[in-house]
Backbone as JSON Lines, residues from 0, in Angstrom:
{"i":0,"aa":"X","n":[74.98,43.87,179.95],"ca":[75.75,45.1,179.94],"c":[77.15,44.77,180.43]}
{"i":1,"aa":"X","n":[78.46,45.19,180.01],"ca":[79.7,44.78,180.38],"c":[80.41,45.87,180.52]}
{"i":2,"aa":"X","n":[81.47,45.96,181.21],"ca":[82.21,47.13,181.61],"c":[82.03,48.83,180.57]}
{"i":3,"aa":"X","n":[82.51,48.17,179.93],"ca":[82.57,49.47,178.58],"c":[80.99,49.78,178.52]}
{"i":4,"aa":"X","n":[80.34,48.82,177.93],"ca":[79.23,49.71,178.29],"c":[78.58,50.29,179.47]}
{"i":5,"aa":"X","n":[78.39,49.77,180.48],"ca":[78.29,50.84,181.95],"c":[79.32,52.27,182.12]}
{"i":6,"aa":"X","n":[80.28,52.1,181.92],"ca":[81.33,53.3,182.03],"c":[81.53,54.14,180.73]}
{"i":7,"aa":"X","n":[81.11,53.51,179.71],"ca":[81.89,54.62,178.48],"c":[83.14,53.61,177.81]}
{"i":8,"aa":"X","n":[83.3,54.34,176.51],"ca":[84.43,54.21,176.07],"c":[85.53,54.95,176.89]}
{"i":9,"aa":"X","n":[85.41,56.07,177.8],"ca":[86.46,56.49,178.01],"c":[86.46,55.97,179.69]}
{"i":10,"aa":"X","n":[85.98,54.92,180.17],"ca":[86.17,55.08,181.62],"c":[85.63,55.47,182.59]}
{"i":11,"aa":"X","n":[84.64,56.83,182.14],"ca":[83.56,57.28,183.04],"c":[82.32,57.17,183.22]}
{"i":12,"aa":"X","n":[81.92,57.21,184.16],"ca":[80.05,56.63,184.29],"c":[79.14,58.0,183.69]}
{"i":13,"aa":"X","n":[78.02,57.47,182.75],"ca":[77.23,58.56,182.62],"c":[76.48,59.25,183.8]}
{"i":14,"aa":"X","n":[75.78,60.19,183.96],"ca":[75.04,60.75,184.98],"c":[74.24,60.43,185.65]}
{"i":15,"aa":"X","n":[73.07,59.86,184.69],"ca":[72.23,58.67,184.98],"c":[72.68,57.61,186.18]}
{"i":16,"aa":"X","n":[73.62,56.39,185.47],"ca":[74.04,55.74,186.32],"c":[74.74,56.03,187.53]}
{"i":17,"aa":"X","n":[75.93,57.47,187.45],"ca":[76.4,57.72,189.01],"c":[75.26,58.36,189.66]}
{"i":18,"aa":"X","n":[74.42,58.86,189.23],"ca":[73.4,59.07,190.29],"c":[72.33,57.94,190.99]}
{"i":19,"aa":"X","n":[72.17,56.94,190.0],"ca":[71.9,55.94,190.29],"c":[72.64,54.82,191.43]}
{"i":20,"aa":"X","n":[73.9,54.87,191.4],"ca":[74.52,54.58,192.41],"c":[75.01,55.38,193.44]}
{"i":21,"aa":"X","n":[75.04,56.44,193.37],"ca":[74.81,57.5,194.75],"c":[73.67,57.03,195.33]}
{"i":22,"aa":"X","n":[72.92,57.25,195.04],"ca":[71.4,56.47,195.75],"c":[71.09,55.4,196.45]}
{"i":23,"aa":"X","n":[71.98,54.43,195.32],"ca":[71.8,52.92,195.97],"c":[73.22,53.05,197.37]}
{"i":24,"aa":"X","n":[74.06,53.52,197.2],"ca":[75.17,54.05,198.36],"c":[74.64,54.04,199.21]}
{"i":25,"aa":"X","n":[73.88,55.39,199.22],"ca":[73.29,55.96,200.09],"c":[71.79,55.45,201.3]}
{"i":26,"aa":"X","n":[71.04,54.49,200.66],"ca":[70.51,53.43,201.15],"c":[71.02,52.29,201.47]}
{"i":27,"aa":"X","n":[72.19,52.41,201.59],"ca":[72.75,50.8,201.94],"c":[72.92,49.83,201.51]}
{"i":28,"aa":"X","n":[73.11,49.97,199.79],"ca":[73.27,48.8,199.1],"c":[74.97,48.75,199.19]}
{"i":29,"aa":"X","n":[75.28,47.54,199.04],"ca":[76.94,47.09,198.72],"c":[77.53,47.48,198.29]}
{"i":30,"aa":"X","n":[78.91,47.92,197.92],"ca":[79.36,48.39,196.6],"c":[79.43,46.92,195.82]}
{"i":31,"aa":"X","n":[79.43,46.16,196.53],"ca":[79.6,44.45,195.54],"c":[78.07,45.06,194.86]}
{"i":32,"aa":"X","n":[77.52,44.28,195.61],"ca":[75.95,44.18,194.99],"c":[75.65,45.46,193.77]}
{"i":33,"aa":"X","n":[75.47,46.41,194.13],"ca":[75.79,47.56,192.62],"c":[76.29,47.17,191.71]}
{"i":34,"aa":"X","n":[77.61,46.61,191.63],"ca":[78.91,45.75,191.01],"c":[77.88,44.93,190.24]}
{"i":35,"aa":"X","n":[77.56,44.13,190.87],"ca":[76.49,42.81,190.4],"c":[75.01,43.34,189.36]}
{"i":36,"aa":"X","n":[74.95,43.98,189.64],"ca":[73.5,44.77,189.39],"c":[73.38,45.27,188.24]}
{"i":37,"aa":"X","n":[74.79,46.08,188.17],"ca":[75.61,46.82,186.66],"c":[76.2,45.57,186.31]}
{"i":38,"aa":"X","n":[76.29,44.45,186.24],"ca":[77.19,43.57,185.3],"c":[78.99,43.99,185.16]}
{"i":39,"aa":"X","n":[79.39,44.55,186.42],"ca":[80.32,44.95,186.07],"c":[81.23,44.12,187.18]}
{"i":40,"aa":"X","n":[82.19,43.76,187.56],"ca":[83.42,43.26,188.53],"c":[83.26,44.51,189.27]}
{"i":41,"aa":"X","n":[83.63,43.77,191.4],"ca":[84.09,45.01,192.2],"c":[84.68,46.02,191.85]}
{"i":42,"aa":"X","n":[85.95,44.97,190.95],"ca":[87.06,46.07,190.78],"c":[86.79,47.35,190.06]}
{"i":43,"aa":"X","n":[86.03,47.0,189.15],"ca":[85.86,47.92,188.11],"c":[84.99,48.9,188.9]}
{"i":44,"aa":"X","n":[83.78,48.53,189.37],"ca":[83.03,49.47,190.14],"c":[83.52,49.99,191.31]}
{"i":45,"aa":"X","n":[85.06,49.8,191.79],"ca":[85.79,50.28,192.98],"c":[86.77,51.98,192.06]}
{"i":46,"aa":"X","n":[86.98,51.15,190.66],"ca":[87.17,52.18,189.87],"c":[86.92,52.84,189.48]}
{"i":47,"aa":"X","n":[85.43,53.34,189.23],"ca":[84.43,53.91,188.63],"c":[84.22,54.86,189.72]}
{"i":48,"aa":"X","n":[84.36,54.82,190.96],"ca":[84.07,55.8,192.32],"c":[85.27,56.81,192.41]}
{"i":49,"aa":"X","n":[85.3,58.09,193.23],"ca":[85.8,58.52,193.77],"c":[86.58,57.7,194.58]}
{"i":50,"aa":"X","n":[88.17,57.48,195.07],"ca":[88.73,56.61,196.01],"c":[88.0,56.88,197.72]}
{"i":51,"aa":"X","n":[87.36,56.09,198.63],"ca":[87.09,56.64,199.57],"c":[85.44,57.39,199.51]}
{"i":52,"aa":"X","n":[84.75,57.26,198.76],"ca":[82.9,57.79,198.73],"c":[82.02,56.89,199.27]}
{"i":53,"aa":"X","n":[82.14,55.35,198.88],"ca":[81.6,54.66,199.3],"c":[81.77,54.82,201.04]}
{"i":54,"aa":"X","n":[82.67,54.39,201.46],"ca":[83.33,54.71,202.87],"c":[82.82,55.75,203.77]}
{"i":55,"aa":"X","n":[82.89,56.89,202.67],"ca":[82.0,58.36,203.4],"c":[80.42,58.35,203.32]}
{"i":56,"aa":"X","n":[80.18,57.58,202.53],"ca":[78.4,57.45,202.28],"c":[77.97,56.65,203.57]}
{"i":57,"aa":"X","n":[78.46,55.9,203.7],"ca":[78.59,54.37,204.96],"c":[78.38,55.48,206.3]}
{"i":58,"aa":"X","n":[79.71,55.81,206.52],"ca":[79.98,56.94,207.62],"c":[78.84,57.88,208.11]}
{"i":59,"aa":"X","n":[78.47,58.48,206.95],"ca":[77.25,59.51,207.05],"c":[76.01,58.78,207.13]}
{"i":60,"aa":"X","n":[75.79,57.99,206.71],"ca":[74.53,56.9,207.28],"c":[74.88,57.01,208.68]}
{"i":61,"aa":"X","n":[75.71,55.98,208.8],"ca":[75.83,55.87,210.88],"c":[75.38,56.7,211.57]}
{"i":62,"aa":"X","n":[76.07,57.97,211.24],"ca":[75.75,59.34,211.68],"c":[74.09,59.55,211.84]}
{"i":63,"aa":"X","n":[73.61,59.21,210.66],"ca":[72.29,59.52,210.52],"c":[71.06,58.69,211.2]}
{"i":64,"aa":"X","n":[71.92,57.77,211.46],"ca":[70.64,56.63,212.32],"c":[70.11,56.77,213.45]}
């Protein structure tokens, strides 16, 4: 799977997959490792997010422990 296909022709993630990575967020996976997982570069999967979600998912874990 390579960029375009994980994101779309236009750039955006289907539903499926951002919920799929909300999840993995949210349990504590990497944003690398996701990256890796989807066949896609950090960068791209740094692009694919909201700026700053990963960060808040992290945050709200701590909170939660």
């Amino acid at each position: 799977m390579n960029d375009r296909e994980t994101a779309g022709s236009s750039g955006t993630l289907d539903p499926t997959t951002r919920l799929m990575i909300l999840q993995l967020l949210h349990q504590g996976v990497k944003q690398g490792h996701i990256a890796t997982m989807l066949g896609v570069s950090d960068a791209t999967m740094s692009r694919m997010l909201p700026k700053g979600l990963a960060a808040a998912i992290r945050a709200e874990r701590k909170g939660s422990l």
